[in-house]
LUMVODO-664875 format. One record per residue: residue number from 1; residue in one letter; chain; x, y, z of N, C-alpha, C in turn. Coordinates in steps of 0.001 Angstrom, whole numbers, padded with zeros to 6 digits, m for minus. Example, Ala and Ser with C-alpha at 12.3 -4.5 7.8 and 13.67 -1.06 7.14 Angstrom:
BEGIN
1_a_A_013190_m005690_007800_012300_m004500_007800_013200_m003300_007800
2_s_A_012850_m002250_007080_013670_m001060_007140_012900_000030_007870
This chain:
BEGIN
1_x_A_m045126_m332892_121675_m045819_m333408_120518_m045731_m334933_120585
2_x_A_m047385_m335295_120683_m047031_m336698_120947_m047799_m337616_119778
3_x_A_m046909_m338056_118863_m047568_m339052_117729_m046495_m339722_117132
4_x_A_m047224_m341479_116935_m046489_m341953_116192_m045694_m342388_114841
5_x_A_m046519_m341118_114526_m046286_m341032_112796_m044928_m340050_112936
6_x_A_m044298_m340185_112453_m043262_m339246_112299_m043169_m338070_111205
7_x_A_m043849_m338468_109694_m043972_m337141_109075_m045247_m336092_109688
8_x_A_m045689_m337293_110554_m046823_m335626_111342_m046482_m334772_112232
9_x_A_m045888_m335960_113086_m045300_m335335_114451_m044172_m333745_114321
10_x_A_m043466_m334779_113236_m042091_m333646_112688_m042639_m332384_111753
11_x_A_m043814_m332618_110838_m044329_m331333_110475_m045118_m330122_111878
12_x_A_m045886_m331038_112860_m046280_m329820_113518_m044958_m329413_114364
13_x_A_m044119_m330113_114705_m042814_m329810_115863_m042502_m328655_114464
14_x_A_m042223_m329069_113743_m041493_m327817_112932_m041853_m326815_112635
15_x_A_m043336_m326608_112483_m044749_m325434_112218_m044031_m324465_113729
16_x_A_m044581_m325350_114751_m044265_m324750_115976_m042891_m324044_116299
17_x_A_m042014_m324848_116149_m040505_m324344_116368_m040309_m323089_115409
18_x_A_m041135_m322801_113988_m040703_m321705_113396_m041675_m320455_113864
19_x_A_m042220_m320921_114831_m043321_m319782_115863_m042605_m319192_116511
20_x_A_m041469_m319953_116817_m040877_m319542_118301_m041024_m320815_119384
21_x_A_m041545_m321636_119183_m042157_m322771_120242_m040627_m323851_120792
22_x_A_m040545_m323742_121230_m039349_m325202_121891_m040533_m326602_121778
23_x_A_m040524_m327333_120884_m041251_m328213_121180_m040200_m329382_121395
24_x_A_m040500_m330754_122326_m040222_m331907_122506_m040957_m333086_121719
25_x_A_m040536_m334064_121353_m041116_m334939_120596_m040976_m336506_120990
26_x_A_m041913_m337063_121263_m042036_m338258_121995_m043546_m339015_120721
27_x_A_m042742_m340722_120707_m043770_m341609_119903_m044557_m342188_120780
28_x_A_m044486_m342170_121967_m045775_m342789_122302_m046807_m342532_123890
29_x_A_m047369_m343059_124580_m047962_m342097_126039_m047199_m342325_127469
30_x_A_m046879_m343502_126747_m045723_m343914_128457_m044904_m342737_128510
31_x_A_m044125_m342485_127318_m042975_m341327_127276_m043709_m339988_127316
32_x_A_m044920_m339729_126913_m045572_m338276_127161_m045657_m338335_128423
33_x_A_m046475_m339682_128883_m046508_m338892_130790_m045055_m338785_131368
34_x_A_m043927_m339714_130863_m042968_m339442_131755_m042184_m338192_131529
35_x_A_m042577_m337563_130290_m041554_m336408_129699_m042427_m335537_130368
36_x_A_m043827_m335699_130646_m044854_m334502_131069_m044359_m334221_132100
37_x_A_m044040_m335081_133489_m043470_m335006_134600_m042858_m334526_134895
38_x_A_m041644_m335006_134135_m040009_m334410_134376_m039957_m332272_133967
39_x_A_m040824_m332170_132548_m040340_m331539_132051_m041587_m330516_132452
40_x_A_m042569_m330604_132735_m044108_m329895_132692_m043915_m328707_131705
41_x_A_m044235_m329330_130546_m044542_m328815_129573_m046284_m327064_129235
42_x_A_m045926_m326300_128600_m046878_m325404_128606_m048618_m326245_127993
43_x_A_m048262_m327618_126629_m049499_m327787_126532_m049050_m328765_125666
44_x_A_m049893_m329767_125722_m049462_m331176_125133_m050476_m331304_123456
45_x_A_m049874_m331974_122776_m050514_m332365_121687_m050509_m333971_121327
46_x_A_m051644_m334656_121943_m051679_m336178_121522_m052669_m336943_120735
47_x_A_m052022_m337860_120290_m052831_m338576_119061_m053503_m339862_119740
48_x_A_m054126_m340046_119501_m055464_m341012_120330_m054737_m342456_120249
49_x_A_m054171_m342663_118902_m054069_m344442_118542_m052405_m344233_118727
50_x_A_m051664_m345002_120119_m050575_m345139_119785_m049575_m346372_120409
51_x_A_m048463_m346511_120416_m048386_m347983_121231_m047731_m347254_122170
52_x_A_m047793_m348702_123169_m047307_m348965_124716_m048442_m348292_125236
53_x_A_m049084_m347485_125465_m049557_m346080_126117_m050523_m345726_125257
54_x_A_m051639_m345977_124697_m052949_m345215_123973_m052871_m343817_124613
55_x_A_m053095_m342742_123616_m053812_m341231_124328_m054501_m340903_124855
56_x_A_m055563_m342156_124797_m056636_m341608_126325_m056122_m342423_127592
57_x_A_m055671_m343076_127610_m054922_m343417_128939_m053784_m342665_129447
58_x_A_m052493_m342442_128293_m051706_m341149_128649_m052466_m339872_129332
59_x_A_m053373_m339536_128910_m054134_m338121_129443_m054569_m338424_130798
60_x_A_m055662_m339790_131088_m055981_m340273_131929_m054961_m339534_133472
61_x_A_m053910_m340601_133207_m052653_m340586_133545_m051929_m338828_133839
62_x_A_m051941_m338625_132738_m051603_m336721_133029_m052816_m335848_134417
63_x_A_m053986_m336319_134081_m054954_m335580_134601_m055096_m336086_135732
64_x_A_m054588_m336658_136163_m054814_m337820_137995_m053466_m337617_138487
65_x_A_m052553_m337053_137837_m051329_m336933_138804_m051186_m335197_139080
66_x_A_m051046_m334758_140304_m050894_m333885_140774_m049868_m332529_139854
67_x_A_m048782_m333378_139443_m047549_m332246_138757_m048018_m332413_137173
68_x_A_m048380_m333054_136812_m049200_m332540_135034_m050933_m332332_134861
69_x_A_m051422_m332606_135977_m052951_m331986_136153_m053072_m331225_135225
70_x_A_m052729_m329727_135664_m052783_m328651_134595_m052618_m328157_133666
71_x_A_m051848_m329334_133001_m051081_m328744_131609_m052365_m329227_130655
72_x_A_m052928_m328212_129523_m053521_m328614_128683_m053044_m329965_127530
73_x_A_m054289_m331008_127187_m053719_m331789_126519_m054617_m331636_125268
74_x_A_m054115_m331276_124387_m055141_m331361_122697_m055048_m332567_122166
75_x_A_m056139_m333460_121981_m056377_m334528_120741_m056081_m334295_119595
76_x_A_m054979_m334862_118747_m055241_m334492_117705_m055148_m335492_116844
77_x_A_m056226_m336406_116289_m056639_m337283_115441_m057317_m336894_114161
78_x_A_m057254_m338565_113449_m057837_m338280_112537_m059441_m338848_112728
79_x_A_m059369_m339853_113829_m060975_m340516_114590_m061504_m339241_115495
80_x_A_m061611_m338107_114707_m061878_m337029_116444_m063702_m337025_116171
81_x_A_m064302_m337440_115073_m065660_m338073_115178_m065900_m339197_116224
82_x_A_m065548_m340003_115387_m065800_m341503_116076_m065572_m341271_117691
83_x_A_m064002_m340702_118104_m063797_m340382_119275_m064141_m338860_120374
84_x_A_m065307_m338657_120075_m065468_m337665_120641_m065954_m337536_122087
85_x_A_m066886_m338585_122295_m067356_m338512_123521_m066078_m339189_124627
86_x_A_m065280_m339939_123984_m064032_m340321_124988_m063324_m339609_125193
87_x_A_m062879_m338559_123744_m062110_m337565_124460_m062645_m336853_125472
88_x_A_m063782_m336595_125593_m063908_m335652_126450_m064162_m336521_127782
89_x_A_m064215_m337275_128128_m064434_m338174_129581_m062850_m338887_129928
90_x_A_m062072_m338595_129300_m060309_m339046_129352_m059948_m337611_129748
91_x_A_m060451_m336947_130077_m059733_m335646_129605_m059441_m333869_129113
92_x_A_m058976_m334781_127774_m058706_m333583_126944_m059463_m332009_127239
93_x_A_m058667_m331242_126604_m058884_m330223_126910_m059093_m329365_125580
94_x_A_m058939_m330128_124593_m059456_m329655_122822_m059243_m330802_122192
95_x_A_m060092_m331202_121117_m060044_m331857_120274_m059566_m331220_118503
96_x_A_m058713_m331472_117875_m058858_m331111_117052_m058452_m332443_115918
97_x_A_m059359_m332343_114983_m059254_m333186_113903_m058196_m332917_112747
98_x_A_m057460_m333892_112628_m056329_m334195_110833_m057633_m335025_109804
99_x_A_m057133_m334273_109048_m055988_m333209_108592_m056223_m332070_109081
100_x_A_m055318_m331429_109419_m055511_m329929_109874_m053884_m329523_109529
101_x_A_m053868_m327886_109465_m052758_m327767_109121_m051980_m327272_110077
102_x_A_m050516_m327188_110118_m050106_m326488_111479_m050239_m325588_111777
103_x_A_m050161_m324528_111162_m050961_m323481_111464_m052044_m323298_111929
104_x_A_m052750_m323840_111816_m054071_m323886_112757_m054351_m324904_113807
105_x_A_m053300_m325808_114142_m053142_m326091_115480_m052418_m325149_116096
106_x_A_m051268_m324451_115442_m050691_m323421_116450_m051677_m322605_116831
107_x_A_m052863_m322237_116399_m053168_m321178_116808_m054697_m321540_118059
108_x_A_m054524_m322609_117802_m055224_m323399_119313_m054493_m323448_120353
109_x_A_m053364_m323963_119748_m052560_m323931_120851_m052018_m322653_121780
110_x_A_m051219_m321730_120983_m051357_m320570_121302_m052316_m319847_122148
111_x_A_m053835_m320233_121935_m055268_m320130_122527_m055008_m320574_123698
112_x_A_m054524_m322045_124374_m055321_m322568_125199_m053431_m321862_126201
113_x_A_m052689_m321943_125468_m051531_m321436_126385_m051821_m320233_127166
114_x_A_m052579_m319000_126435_m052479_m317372_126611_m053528_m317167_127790
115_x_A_m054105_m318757_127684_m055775_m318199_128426_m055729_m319123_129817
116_x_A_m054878_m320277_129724_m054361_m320874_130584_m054131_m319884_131843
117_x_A_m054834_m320235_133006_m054737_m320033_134722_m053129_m320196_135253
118_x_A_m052323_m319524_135322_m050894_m319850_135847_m050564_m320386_137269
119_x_A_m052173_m320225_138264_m052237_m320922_139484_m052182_m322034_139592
């Protein structure tokens, strides 16, 4: 879970964790790609506007390196208008717009995990 807001970040990490989810929590994209690396995570959740590392460059970055290629990355902003055509040329692999509730990112997420290629 990658955002720099902390009552967001910590509401979906917590939505998720009472799923069952192990989630990790990182504020910004330098630390998503390096946690993506180390840890290759099942499916990333990032927020477009953040420091050191913007989310479309973090993804950039995920999607050009060989060991996080595959891991799905979801947008999840509150610009997912304004930013739509970038997400999708950075990337991403869902967009979903905030407010949204966690529950219904889990269940994207959940989506893109179950349907996810394990090759």
């Amino acid at each position: 879970m990658v955002d720099d807001h902390d009552d967001t970040r910590e509401a979906f990490a917590w939505c998720m964790r009472a799923a069952g989810w192990q989630v990790d929590e990182v504020t910004n994209g330098a630390e998503a790609f390096d946690h993506a690396a180390a840890f290759e995570p099942d499916v990333i959740v990032m927020d477009l506007h953040l420091p050191v590392l913007d989310g479309f460059e973090a993804t950039r970055r995920l999607k050009g390196d060989a060991r996080t290629a595959r891991i799905p990355v979801v947008a999840c902003t509150a610009y997912a208008r304004l930013h739509e055509m970038e997400v999708r040329t950075a990337g991403f692999d869902k967009l979903v717009p905030k407010p949204c509730s966690p529950e219904d990112l889990r269940v994207v997420l959940e989506d893109l995990v179950s349907s996810r290629d394990p090759g």
